[in-house]
MINU-402068 format. One record per residue (C-alpha): x, y, z; residue in one letter. Coordinates in steps of 0.1 Angstrom, whole numbers, padded with zeros to 4 digits, always signed. Example, Ala and Ser with C-alpha at 12.3 -4.5 7.8 and 13.67 -1.06 7.14 Angstrom:
2
+0123-0045+0078a
+0137-0011+0071s
END
This chain:
69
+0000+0000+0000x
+0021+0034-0005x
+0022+0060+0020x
-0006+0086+0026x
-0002+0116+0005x
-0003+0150+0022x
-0022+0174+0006x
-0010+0205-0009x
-0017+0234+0014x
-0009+0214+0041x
+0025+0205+0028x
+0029+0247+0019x
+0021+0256+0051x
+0046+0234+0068x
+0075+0243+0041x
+0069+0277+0047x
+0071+0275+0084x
+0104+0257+0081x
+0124+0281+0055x
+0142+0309+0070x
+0128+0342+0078x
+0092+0352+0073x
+0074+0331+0050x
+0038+0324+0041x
+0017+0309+0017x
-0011+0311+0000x
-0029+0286-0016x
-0054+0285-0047x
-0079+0259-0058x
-0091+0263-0095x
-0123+0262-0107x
-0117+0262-0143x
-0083+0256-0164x
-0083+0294-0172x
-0077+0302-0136x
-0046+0289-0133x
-0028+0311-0156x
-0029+0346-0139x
-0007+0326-0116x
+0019+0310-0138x
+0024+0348-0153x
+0038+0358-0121x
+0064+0329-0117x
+0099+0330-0111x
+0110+0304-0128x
+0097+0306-0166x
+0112+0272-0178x
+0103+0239-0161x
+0072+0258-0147x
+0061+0275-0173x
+0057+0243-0194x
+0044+0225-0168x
+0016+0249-0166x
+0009+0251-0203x
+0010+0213-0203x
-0014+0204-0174x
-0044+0210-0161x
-0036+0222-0122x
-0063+0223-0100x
-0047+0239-0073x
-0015+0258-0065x
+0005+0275-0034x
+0026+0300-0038x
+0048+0310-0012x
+0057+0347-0001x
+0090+0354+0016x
+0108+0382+0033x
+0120+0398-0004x
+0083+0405-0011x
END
């Protein structure tokens, strides 16, 4: 039987309690596959990312907010 699978705002919350500094997150649950791309246009990280969201349907997401803003 494989392990239980933490969900994804759980597993947010927890990271962001454990990086350094002030960090929070937020987390988003998508209604439609439209709503996840005024997300993906503010990422970081255009490659990997970027192709994953153009690839994918995501139904939810957490993005996580650090001390830089």
């Amino acid at each position: 039987m494989p392990p239980a699978r933490t969900d994804l705002n759980a597993f947010a919350t927890d990271l962001a309690f454990r990086l350094p500094g002030s960090w929070n997150s937020e987390y988003h649950h998508h209604a439609a596959y439209k709503d996840q791309f005024p997300i993906a246009e503010q990422l970081w990280d255009l490659g990997h990312v970027d192709w994953v969201v153009s690839e994918f349907v995501l139904t939810h997401d957490a993005v996580l907010h650090g001390p830089g803003g």
